[in-house]
N, C-alpha and C positions, 0 to 999 in steps of 0.2 A: 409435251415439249419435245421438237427433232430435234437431232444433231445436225450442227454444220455440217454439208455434204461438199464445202470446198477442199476440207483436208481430213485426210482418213490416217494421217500416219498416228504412229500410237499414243503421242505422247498429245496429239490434239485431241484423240477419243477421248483418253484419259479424264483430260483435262476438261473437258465441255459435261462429261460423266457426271465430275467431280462437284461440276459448278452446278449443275442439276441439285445435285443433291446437298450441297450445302444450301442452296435457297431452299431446299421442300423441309432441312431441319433447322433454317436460321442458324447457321453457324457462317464464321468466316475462314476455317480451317480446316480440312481434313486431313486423315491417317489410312492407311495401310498397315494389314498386320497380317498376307500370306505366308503362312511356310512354305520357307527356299528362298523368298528373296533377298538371304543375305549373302546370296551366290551371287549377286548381281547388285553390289553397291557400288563397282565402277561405275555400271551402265545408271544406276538411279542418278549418281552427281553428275554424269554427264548431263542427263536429261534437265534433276533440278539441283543447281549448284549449289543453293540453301537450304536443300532438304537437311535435319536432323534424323538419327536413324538412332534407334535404341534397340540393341540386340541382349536380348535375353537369352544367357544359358542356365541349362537344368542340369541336375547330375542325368547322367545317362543311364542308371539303372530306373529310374522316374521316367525318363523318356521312356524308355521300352516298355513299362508297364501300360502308360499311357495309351501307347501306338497301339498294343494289342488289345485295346478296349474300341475302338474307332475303326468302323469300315471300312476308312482306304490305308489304316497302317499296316494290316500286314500281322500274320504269325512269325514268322523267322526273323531271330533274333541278329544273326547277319545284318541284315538291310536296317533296323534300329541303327546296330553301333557305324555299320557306313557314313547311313544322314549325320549321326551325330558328329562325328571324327570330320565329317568336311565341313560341316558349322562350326565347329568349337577351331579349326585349322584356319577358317577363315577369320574369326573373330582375331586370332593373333594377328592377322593380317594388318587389321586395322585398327587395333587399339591402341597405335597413338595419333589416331584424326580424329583432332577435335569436333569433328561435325559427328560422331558415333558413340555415343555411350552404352557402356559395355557391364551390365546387370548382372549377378545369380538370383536367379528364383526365388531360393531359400533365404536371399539377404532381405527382399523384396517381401514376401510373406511374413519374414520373424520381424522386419523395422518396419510398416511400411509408412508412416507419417515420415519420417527418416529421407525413407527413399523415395517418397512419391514426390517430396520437398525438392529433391535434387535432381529429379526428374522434369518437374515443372520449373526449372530454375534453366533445366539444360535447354527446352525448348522454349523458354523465356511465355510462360501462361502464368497466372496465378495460381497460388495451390488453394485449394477450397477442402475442407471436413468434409464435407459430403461427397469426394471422390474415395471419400473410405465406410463412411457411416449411412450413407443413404443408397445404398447402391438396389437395394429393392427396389428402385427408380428405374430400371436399367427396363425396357419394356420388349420383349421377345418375338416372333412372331405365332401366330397362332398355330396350333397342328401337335400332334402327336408323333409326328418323325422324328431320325436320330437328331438331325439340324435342333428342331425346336428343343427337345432334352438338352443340348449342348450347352444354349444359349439359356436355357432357364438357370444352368448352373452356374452360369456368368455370373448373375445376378447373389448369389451364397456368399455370405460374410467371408472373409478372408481371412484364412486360418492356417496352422502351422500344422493340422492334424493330418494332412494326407502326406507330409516329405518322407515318412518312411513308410507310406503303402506298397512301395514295391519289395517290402522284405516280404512281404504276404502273397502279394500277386504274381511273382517270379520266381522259378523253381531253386532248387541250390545250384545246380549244373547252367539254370539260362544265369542266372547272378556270380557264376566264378566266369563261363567265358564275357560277358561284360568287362569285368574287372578284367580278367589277363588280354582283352584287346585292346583298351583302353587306359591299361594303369598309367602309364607317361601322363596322358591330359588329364587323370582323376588329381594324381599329384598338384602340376601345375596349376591345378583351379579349383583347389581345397576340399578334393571328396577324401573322404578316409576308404580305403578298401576293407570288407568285410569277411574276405576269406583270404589266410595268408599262407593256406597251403598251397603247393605246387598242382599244378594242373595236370589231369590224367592223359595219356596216348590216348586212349578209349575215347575220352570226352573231343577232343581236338579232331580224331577221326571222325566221330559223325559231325562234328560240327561243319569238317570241309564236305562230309559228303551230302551234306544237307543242300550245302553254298551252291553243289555242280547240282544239285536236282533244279532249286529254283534255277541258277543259270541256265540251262538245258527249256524248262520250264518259258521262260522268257523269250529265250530265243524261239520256241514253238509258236507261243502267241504273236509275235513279231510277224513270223511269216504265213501265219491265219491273216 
């Protein structure tokens, strides 16, 4: 099936995209769930003025573990606490527009009948069992790539056992500069911090000298 070739702007690819693919899965609604675009929730309500947007945040020492398990996140723990701090900065942004509902992970994982309840209430669906118990339903696609692992993982019962993998998966040094970049938003959004000693000269030195290698780093590739 083409696209309408009388409008190319975005929001009609989008949309023709969109309508594709809800007739090829018999649905009447679809979702988006890129990371980043909760950078751009002006520009989504400008686009659709009824869109519902539900932003999920994680503690940030999860996120960072996460990222360094995934090909495009990245080693350096900098760039983690960046994305994160402009997400979680943005989320104060908008939590109080009633069109955005504003999630922790952790609350989401330990209730989730709870939460899934007042998720399908905020986008006005019915909540169904089976958006928790049947989820080996979820069908992936074929291959052995990181994609296809990603997505088989989707499909894993939904459990509380991974919120504290990143005490394992992060050193003591990447898990205290986490916390000392980030303790203001851990507070405000109910993380506890796990080391409540002071931060070393030493450690704070290579961490900025780490930040100018990637920047340096960046900027090379830029101008390749």
């Amino acid at each position: 099936q083409l696209i309408d070739q009388s409008d190319f702007s975005f929001q009609a690819v989008l949309d023709q995209l969109m309508k594709i693919e809800m007739e090829r899965s018999k649905k009447n609604r679809w979702g988006e769930k890129t990371p980043g675009h909760e950078l751009y929730i002006k520009l989504i309500f400008e686009l659709y003025p009824n869109a519902k947007i539900i932003y999920l945040i994680r503690d940030p020492r999860a996120v960072s573990s996460s990222l360094k398990n995934v090909p495009w996140g990245g080693k350096f723990i900098g760039s983690h606490i960046k994305i994160w701090k402009n997400s979680v900065r943005e989320a104060e942004n908008w939590k109080n527009e009633p069109r955005v509902r504003i999630i922790r992970y952790e609350d989401l994982v330990s209730d989730v009948e709870s939460v899934m309840r007042d998720i399908c209430s905020f986008i006005e669906l019915p909540f169904a069992s089976e958006m928790i118990v049947r989820r080996e339903a979820y069908q992936s696609h074929e291959g052995t790539d990181w994609t296809s692992q990603y997505e088989n993982s989707v499909a894993q019962k939904i459990t509380t056992e991974n919120l504290d993998k990143w005490k394992h998966e992060l050193s003591p040094d990447e898990i205290q500069l986490i916390e000392y970049f980030t303790k203001k938003e851990l507070n405000k959004w109910g993380y506890m911090r796990s080391v409540q000693n002071s931060i070393s000269k030493y450690l704070l030195l290579k961490y900025y000298s780490e930040s100018l290698v990637a920047k340096i780093r960046s900027r090379i590739h830029l101008i390749k």
